[in-house]
N, C-alpha and C positions, 0 to 999 in steps of 0.2 A: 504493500500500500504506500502510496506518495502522502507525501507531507503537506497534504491540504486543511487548511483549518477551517474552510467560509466556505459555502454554496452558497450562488445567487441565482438566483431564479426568476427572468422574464415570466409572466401566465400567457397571453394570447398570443398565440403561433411560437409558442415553447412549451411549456409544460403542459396547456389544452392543446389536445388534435383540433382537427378542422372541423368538428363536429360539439365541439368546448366540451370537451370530457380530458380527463386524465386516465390513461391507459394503467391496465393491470400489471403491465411491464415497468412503467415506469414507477409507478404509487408500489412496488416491491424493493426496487434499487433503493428509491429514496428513502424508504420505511428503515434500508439496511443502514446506510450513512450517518440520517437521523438518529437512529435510536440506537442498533447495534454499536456505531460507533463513533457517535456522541461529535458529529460533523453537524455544525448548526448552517439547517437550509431555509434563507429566506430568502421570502416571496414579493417581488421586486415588480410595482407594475405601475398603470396610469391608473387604474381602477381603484375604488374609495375601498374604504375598511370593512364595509358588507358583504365585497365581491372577491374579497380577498380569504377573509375569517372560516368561509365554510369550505374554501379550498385546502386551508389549512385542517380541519376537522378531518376532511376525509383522507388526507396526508398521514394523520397521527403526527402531526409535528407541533410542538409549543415553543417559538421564538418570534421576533419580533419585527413588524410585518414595515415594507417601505411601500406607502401608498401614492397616489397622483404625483409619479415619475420620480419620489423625494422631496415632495411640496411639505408631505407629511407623515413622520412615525411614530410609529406606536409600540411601545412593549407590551410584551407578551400577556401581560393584566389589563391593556386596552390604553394605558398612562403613555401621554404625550412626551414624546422624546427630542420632538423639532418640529417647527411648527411654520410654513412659510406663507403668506398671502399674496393676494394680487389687490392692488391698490383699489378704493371706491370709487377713485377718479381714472383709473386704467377702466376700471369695469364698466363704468359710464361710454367712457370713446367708443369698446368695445359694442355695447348695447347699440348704438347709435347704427354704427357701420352695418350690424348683421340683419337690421331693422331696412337699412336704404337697399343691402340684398337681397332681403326674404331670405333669411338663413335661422336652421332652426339652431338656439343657441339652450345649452343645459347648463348649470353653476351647480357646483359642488364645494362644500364646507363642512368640515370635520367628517361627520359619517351621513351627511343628511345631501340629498340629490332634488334639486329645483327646477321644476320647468314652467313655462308661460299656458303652454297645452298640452295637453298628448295629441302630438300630432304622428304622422306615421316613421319618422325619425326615432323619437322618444319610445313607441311600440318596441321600433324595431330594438334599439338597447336596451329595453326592460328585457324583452324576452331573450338576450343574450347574458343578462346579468341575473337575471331573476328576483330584478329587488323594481321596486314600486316607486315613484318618483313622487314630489310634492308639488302640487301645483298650485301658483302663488302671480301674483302679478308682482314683475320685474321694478317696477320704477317702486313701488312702495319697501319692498326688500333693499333695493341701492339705498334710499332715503334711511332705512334703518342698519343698517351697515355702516355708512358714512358717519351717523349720530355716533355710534358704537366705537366709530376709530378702525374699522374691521373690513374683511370682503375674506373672496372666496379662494380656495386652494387648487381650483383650475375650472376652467371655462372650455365647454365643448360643442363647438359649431359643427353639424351636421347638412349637408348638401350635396347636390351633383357637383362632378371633379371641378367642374368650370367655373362654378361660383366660389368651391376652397380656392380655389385657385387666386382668383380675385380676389376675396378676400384677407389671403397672407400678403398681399404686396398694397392692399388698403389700411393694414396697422401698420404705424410706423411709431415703437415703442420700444424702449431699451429697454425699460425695465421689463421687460415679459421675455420666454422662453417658447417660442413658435412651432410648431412643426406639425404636418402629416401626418399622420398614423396609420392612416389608410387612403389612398382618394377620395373620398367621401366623408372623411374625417379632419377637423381641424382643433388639436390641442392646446390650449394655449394654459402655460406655468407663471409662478414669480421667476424670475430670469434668476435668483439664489439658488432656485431649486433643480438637483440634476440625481440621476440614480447613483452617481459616483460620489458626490455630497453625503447623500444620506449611505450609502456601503461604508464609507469615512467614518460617519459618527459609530457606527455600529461594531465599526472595525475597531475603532477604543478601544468603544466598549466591551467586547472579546479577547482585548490584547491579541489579534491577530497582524501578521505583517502583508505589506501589500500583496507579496509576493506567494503568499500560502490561501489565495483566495481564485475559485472558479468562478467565474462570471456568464450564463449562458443566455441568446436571446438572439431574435431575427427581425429587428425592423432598425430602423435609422434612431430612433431614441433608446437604442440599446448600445450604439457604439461606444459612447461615454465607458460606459461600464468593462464593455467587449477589453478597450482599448486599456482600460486602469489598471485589469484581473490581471494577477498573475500567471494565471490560462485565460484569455478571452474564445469561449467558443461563441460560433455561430452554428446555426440551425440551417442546416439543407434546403429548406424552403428561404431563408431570407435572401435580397437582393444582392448585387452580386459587389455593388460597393461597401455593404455590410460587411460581408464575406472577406473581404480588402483588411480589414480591420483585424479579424480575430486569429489567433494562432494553432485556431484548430477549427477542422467544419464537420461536422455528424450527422447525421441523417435526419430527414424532416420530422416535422412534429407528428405527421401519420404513420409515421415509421420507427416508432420510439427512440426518435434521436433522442431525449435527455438519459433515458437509460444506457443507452449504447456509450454515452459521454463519460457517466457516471463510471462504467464497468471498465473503459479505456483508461481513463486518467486517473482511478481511483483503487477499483476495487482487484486490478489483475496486478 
């Protein structure tokens, strides 16, 4: 066995297949790291602390989870460990721009998920996430945010490619962290916040060294991490400038590449 001390773990198009499940192949590897050999695997994504926690359950894993990209973590008792926002005056520009596109926008804040409607956007990420949204009207929530000093831990515009499109070259804002996540997906962070930030604090926290940490993941906000691990892998499925980045490439998320990862680098 190599001298790994960290698992990190991307969820969508890494640890869930194409069908958002976690493979029997893989929920055994990790069950062995985890538990038999006391390797702390966390679960490193954009997704809030609901979408995260039951993934963790069905893992048998108890550590400490990096939510919306390292906007926000939590240890293992659910206690705030780092905490990043996006300004009520960032949020406001935002609201404005996605309002002059007809772009459906979602806000997220601690564990609680905001929308203006359920419109067929919102359906569609309920039913991928399996958590229930709140529906609130936007300008009375920024008006009580702003009073508060406070706003949200990421912001998610949903559209055809051609309006994200438009709309990442219509913010023009330093403090935020931008990016794609899908074609149809536009993420937006506090620009403090990156998945290698929050692996940092955690890495402290563990006394682990850069260099004794696996990092696995297949989209463009994985490279960060890809590129910091002391193995950065990439996922078979991800792009091929992804791929550019990582020191090792395994098989796709339909093909239990994290298990195959795990057995390679780890367990043989």
């Amino acid at each position: 066995m190599k001298n790994f001390k960290m698992v990190c773990l991307d969820i969508d198009g890494t640890l869930l297949n194409s069908s958002h499940k976690i493979t029997q192949n893989v929920k055994k590897e990790i069950n062995i790291i985890a538990n038999e050999k006391q390797i702390p695997v966390i679960l490193v994504s954009a997704r809030m602390p609901k979408g995260i926690i039951f993934l963790q359950r069905e893992l048998e894993i108890e550590q400490p989870i990096i939510c919306y990209s390292g906007a926000l973590i939590l240890d293992k008792n659910g206690q705030i460990l780092s905490n990043e926002i996006i300004s009520s005056l960032s949020l406001e520009e935002i609201y404005e721009v996605t309002k002059k596109f007809n772009v459906h926008m979602s806000l997220y804040k601690d564990d609680e998920w905001y929308i203006e409607e359920m419109d067929e956007w919102a359906k569609q990420e309920s039913e991928i996430t399996n958590i229930i949204p709140t529906v609130i009207d936007f300008k009375n929530l920024i008006y009580k945010w702003k009073k508060e000093g406070t706003g949200p831990n990421k912001i998610l515009c949903m559209s055809n490619p051609d309006k994200i499109i438009n709309l990442k070259e219509s913010i023009k804002n330093n403090d935020l962290n931008i990016y794609p996540s899908k074609p149809t997906y536009l993420e937006i962070m506090p620009s403090k916040a990156s998945k290698t930030s929050a692996i940092n604090v955690l890495q402290k926290k563990f006394k682990v060294e850069q260099s004794e940490i696996i990092a696995m993941g297949d989209n463009y906000n994985d490279v960060d991490m890809i590129e910091y691990a002391g193995v950065g892998v990439a996922m078979g499925n991800a792009p091929d400038e992804v791929k550019k980045h990582s020191n090792y490439i395994t098989s796709t998320n339909d093909q239990d590449g994290v298990a195959k990862a795990i057995i390679k680098l780890i367990l043989e």
